[in-house]
MINUPA-592063 format. One line per field, with one value per residue: x, y, z of N, C-alpha, C, O in turn; chain; residue in one letter. Coordinates in Angstrom, 3 decimals, decimal comma, padded with zeros to 6 digits, m for minus. Example, Ala and Ser with C-alpha at 12.3 -4.5 7.8 and 13.67 -1.06 7.14 Angstrom:
<recs>
nc1	c(013,190/012,850);
nc2	c(m005,690/m002,250);
nc3	c(007,800/007,080);
cac1	c(012,300/013,670);
cac2	c(m004,500/m001,060);
cac3	c(007,800/007,140);
cc1	c(013,200/012,900);
cc2	c(m003,300/000,030);
cc3	c(007,800/007,870);
oc1	c(014,236/013,409);
oc2	c(m003,319/001,138);
oc3	c(008,465/008,039);
chain	c(A/A);
resn	c(A/S);
</recs>
This chain:
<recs>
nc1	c(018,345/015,164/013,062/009,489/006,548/004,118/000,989/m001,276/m004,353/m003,976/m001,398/m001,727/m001,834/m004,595/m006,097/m007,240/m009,749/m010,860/m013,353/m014,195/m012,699/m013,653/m015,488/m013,746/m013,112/m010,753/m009,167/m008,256/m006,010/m005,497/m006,267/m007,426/m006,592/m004,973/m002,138/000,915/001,833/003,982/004,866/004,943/007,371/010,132/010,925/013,123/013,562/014,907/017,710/016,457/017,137/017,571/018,167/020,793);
nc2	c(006,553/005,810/003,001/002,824/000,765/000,269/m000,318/m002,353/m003,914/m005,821/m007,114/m008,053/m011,025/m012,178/m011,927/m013,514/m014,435/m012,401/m010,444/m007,653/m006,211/m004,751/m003,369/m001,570/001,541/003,259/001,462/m000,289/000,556/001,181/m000,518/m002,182/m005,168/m005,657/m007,649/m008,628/m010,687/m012,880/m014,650/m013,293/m011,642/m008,679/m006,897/m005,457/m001,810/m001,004/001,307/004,546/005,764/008,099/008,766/007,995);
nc3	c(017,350/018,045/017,752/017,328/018,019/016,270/017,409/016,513/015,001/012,980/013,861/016,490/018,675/019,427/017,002/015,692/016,761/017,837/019,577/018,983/017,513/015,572/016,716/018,079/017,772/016,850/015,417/016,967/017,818/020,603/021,954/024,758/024,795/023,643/022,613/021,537/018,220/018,600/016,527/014,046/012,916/013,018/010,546/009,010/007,797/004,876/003,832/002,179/m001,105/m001,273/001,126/001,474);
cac1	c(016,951/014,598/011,940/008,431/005,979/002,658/m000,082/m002,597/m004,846/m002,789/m000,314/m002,466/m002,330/m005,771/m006,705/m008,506/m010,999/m011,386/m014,535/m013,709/m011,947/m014,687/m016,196/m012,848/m013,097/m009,536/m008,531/m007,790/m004,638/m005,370/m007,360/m006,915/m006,850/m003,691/m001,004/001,544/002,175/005,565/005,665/005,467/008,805/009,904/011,507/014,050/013,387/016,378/017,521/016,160/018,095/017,692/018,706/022,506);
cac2	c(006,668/004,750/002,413/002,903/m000,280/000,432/m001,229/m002,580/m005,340/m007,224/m007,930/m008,615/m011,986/m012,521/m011,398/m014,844/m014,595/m011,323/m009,655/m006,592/m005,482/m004,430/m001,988/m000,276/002,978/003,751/000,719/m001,279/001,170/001,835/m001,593/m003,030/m006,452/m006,296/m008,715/m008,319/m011,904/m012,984/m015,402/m012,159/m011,363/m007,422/m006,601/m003,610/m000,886/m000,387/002,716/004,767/006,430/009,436/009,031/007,571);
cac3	c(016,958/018,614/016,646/018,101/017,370/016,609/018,205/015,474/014,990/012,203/014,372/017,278/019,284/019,414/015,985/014,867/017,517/018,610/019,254/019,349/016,330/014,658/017,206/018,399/016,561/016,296/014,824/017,887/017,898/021,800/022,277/026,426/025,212/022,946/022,642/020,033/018,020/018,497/015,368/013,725/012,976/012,754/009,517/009,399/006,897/004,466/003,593/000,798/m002,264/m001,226/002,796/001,256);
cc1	c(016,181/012,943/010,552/007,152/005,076/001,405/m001,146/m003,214/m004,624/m002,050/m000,664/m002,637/m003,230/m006,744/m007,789/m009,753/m011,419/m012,367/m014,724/m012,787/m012,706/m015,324/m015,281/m012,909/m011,875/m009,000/m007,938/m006,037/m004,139/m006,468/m006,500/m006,474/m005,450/m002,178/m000,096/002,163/003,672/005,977/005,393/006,743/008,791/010,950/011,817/013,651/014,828/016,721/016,841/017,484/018,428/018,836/020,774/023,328);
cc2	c(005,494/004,435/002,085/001,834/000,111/m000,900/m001,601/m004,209/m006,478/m007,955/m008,524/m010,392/m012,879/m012,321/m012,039/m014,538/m013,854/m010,861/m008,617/m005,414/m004,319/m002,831/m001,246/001,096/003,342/002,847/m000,576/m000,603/001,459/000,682/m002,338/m003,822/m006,823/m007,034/m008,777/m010,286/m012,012/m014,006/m014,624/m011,581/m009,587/m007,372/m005,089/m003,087/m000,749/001,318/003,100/005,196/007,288/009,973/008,662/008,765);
cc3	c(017,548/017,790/017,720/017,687/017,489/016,557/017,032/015,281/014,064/012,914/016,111/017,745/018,778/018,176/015,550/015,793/018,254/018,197/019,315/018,391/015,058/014,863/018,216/017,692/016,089/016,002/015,197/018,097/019,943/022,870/024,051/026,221/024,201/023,134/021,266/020,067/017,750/017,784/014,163/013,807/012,618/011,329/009,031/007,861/005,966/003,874/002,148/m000,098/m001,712/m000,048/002,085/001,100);
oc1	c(016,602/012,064/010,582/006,641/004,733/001,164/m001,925/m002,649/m004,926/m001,931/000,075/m003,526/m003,063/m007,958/m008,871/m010,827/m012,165/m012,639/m015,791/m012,408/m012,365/m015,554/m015,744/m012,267/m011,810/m007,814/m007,429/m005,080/m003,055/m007,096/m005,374/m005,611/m004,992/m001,310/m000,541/002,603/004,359/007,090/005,592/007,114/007,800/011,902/011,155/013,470/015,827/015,921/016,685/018,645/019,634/019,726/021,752/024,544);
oc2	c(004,338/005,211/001,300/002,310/000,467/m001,915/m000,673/m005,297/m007,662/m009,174/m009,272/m011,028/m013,873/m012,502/m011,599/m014,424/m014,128/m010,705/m008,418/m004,258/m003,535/m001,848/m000,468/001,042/003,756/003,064/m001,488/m001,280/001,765/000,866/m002,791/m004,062/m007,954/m006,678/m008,964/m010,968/m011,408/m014,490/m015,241/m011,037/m009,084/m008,144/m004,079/m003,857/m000,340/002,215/002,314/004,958/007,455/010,824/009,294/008,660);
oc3	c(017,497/017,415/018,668/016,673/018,617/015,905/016,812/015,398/014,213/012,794/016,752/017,181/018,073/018,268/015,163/015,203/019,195/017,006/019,896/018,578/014,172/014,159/019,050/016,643/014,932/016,250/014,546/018,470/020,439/023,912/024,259/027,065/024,036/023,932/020,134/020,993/016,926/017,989/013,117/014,847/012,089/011,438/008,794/006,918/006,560/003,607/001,213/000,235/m001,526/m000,033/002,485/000,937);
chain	c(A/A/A/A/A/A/A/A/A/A/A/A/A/A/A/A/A/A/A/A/A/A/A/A/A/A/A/A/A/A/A/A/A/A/A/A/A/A/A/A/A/A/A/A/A/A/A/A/A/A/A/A);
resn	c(X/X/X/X/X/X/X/X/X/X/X/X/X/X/X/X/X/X/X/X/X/X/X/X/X/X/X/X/X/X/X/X/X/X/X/X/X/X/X/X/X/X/X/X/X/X/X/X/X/X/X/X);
</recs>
């Protein structure tokens, strides 16, 4: 299974001082200027109840 990262302006780089976040319409989901922050750590999902 492969884990697909989505692009959003939380985890955005440039978040503090972007101008631009505001007047993306989709959320900055599809924004040119993104940079994903890499002292953002990814944190794995565990399973549920149900999936066991």
């Amino acid at each position: 299974m492969s884990t697909t990262r989505k692009q959003s302006c939380a985890v955005c780089a440039w978040r503090a001082n972007c101008a631009k976040k505001f007047c993306v319409t989709d959320g900055g989901a599809r924004c040119p200027d993104f940079s994903r922050d890499v002292s953002i750590k990814d944190v794995e999902e565990e399973p549920n109840e149900e999936t066991k």
